[in-house]
N, CA, C and O of each residue as an XYZ file, in Angstrom:
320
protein
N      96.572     89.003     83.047
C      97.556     88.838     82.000
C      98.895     89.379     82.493
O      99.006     90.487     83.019
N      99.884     88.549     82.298
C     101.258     89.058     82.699
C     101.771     89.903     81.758
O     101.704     89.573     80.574
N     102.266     90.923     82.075
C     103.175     91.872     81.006
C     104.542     91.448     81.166
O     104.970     91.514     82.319
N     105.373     91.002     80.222
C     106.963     91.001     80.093
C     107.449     92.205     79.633
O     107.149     92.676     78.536
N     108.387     92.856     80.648
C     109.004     93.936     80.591
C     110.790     93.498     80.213
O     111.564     92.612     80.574
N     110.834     94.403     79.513
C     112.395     94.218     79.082
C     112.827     94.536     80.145
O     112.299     95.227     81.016
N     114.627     93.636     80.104
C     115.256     94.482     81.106
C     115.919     96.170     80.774
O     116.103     96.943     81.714
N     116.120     96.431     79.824
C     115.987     97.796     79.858
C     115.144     98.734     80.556
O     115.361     99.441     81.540
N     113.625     98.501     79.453
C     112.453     99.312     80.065
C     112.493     98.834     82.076
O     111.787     99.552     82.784
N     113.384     97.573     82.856
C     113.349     97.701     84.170
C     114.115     98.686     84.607
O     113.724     99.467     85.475
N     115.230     98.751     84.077
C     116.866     99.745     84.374
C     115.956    101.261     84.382
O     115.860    101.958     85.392
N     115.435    101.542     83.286
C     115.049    102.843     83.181
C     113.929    103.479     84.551
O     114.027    104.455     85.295
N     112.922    102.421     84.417
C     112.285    102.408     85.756
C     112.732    103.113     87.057
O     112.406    104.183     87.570
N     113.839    101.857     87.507
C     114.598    102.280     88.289
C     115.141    103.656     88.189
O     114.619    104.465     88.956
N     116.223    104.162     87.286
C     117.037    105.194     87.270
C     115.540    106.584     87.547
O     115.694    107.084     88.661
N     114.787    106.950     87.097
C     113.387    107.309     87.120
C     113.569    107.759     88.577
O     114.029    108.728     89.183
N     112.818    106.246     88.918
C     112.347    106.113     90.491
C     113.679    107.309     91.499
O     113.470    108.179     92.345
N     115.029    106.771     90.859
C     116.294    107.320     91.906
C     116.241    108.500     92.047
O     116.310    109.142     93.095
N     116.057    109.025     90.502
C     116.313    110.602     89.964
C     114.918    111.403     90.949
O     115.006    112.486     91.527
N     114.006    110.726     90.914
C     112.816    111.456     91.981
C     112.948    111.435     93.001
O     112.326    112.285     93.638
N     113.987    110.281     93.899
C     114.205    110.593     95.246
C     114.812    111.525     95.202
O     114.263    112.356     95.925
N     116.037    112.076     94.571
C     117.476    112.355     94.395
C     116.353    114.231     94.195
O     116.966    115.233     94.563
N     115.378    114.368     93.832
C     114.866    115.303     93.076
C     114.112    115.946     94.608
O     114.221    117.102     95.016
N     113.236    114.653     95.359
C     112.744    115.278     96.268
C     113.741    115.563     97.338
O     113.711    116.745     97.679
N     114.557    114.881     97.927
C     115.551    115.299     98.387
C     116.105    116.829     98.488
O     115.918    117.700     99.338
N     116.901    116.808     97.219
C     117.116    118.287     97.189
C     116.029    119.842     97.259
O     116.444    120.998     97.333
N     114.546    119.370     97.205
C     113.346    120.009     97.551
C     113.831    120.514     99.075
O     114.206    121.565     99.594
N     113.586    119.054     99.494
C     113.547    119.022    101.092
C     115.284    120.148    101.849
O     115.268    120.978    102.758
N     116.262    119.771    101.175
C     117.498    120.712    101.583
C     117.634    122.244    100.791
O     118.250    123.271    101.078
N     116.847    121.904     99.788
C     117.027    123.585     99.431
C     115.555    124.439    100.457
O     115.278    125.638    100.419
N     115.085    123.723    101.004
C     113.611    124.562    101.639
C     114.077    124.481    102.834
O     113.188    124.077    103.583
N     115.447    124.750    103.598
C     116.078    124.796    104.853
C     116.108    124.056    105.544
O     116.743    124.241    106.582
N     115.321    122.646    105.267
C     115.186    121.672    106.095
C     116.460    121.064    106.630
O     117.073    120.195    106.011
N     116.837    121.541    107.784
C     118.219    120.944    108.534
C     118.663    119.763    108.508
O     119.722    119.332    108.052
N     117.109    118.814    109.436
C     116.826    117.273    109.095
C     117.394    116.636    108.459
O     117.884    115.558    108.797
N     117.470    117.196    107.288
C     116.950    116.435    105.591
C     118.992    116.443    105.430
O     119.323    115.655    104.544
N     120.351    117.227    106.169
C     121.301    117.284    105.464
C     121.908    116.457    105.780
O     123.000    116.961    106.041
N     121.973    115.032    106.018
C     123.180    113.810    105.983
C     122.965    113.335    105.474
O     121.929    113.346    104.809
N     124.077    112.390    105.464
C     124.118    111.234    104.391
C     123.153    110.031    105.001
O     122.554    109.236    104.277
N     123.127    110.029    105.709
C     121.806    108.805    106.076
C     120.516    108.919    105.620
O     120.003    107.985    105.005
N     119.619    110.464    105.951
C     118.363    110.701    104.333
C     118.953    110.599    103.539
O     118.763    109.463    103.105
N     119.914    111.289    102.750
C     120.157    111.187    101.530
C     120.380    109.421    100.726
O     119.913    108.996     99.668
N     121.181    108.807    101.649
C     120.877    107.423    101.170
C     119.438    107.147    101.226
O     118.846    106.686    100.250
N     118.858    107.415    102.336
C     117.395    106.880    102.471
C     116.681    107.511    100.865
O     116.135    106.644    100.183
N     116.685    108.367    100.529
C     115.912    109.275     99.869
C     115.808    109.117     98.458
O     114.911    109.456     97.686
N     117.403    108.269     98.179
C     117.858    107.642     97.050
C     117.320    106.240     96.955
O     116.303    105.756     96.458
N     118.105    105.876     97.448
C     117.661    104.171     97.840
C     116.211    103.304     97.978
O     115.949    102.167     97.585
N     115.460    104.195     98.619
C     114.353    103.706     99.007
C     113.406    103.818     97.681
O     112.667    102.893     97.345
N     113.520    105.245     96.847
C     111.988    104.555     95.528
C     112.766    103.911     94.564
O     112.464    104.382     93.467
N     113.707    102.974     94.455
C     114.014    102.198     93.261
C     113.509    100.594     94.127
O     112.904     99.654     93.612
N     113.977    100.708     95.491
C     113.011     98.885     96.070
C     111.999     99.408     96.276
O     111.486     98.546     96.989
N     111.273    100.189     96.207
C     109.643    100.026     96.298
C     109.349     99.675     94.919
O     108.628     98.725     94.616
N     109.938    100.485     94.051
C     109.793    100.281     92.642
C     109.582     98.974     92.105
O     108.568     98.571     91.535
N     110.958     98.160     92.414
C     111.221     97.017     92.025
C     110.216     96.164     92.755
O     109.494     95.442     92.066
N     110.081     96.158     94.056
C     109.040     95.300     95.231
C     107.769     95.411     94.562
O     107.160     94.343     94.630
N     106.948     96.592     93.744
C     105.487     96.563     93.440
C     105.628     96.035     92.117
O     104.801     95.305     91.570
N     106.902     96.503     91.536
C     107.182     95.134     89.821
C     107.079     93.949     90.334
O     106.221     93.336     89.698
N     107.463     93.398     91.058
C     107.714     91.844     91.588
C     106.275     91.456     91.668
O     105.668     90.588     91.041
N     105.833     92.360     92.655
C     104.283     91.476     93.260
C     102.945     91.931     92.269
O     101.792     91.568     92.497
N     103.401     92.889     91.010
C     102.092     93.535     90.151
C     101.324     92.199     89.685
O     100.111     92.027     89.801
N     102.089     91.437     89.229
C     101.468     90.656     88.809
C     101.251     88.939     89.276
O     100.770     87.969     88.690
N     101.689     89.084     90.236
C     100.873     88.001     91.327
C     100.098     87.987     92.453
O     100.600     88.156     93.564
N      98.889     87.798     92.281
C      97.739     87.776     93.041
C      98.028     87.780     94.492
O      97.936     88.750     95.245
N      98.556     86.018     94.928
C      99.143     85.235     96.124
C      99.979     86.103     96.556
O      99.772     86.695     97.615
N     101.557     86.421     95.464
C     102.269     87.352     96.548
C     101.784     88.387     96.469
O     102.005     88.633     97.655
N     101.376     89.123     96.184
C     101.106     90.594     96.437
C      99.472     90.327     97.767
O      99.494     91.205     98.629
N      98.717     89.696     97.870
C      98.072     89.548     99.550
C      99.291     89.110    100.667
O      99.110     89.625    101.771
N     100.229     88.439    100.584
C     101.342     88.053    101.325
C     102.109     89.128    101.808
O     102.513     89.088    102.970
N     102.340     89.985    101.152
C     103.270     91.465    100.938
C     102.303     92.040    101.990
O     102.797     92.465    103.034
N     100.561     92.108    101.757
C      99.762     93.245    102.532
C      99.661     92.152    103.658
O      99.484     92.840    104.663
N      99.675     90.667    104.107
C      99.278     90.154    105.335
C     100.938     90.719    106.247
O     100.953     91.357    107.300
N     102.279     90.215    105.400
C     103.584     90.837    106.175
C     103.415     91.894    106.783
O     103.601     91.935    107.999
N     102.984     93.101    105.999
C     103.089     94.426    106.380
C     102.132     95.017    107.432
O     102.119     96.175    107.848
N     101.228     93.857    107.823
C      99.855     94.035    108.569
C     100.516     93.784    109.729
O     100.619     94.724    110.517
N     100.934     92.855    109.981
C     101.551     92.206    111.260
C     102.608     92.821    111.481
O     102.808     92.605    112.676
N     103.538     93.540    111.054
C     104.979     94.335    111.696
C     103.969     95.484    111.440
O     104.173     96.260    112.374
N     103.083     95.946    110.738
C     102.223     97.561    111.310
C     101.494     96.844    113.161
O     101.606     97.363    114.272
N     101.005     95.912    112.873
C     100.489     96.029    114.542
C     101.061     95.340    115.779
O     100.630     95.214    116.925
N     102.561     94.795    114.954
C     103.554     94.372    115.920
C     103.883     95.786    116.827
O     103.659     95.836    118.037
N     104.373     96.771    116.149
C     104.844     98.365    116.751
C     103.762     98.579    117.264
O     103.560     99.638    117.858
């Protein structure tokens, strides 16, 4: 069964997802982690759980793409 999600309840999702990168992030720089202080994690750290977010909304509820998503990710895992 497909669930229709408002676009609100999507926005909120998202903002969620950001606020927890944005949350672990600052974990990772307040616990001395040197690594963790540019702006390149910090984009990463932000950026990255709102498209996973959105990428597992997309494929939750299709069968076809969501095996497509795990055959892609199979082949660039044993391309490296």
């Amino acid at each position: 069964m497909i669930e229709i999600v408002s676009a609100q309840t999507f926005i909120v999702k998202l903002i969620f997802s950001a606020a927890a990168g944005l949350l672990t992030y600052f974990t990772f720089a307040l616990s001395d982690n040197a690594w963790v202080r540019n702006m390149h994690h910090y984009m990463t750290f932000v950026m990255l759980p709102p498209i996973a977010c959105a990428i597992t909304h997309v494929i939750s509820g299709n069968l076809a793409l969501s095996l497509g998503m795990v055959g892609a990710l199979s082949i660039i895992r044993f391309r490296n």
